[in-house]
N, C-alpha and C positions, 0 to 999 in steps of 0.2 A: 316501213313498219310503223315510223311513230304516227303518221296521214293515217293510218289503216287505223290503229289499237287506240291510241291515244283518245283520253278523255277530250276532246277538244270543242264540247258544248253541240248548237245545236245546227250553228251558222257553217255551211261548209266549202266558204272562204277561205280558210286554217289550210284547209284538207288539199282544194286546189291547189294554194302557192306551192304546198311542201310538196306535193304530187309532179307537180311542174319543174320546183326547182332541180329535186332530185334526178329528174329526166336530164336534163342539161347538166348534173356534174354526171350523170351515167354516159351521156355522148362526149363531155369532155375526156373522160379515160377512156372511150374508145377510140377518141383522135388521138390519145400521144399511145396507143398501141393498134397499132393500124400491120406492124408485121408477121402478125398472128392473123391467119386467115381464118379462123374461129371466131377471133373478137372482130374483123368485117360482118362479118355474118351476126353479130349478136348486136352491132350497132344500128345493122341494118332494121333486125327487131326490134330495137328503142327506136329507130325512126319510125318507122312505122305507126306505132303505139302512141307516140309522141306527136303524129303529126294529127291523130285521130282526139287522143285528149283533149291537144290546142285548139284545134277546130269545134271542140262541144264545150268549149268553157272550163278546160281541166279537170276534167273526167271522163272515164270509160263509160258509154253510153251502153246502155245494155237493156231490151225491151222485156216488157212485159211476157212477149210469148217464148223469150228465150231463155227467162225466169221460170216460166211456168215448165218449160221441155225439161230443161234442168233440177227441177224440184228445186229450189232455191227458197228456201223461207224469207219472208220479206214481208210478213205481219207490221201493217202500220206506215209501210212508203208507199206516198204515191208518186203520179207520173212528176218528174222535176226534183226529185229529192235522192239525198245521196243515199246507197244500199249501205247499212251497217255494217264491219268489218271487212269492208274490200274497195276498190279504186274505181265503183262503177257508180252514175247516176243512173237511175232506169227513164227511158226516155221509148217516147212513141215511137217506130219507124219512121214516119213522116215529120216528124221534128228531128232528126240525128243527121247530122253533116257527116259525109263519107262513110254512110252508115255498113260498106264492105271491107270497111278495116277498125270496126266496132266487133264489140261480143256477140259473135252472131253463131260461134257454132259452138254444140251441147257436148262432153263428154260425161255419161253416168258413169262416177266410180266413187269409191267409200271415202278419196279424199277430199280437199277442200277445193280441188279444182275444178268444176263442174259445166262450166263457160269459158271460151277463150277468144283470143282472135286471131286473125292470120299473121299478124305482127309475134303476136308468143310461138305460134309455133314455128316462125324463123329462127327467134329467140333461144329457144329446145335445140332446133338442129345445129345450132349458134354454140350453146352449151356442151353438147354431146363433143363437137367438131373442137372445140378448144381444149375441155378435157383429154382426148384423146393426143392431143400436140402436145399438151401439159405431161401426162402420165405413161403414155405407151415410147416405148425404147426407141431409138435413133438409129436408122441403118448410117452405117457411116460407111463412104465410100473409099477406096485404098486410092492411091495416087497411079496413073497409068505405068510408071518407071517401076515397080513397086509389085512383084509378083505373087 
């Protein structure tokens, strides 16, 4: 949030390190909980994301036409510069490194979420799968001696 909100001028240097770091303590608590087959799954999502970030320079690459599919306001960036209030640079397609684990597909909806990539929606099924280990009841099994 603070990469994302924060006032942090104009350079967005700031924005990668914190972008990055945080990526690396989010895969740290996914390695000391690895017995929750949810959080495999939601690790798997930060890898993903993570591996797509490191590779564009620490940031979420995101093009211009997948800006445009998504109605994405973006008055004022151009190509190489970071989009205001989110984790993406907008980059050409023929400039983005692994650009099939970048922002490449649109969801229209009233939230903020409008662009994602296949890494988030691991992430989601990643979320969904842990809540439901976290929240839903425990069959417990009787012992076989035990009628």
């Amino acid at each position: 949030m603070l990469a994302i909100y924060a006032p942090l001028g104009d350079d967005d240097l700031p924005r990668r390190i914190l972008i990055v770091s945080s990526y690396v303590l989010l895969i740290g608590f996914v390695l000391s909980n690895l017995r929750r087959p949810g959080i495999v799954l939601l690790g798997i999502g930060l890898a993903l994301n993570f591996i797509a970030i490191a590779a564009n320079g620490g940031l979420m690459p995101i093009s211009p036409e997948t800006v445009a599919d998504a109605r994405i306001n973006i008055n004022g960036v151009s190509l190489g510069d970071w989009v205001p209030r989110s984790k993406d640079v907008l980059r050409a397609p023929e400039d983005t490194h692994l650009r099939f684990l970048t922002d490449i597909f649109v969801w229209r909806n009233p939230t903020g979420v409008r662009a994602f990539s296949i890494g988030d929606l691991v992430l989601a099924a990643g979320l969904v799968l842990t809540l439901a280990d976290l929240l839903l009841p425990r069959v417990a099994r009787l012992p076989a001696d035990r009628p």
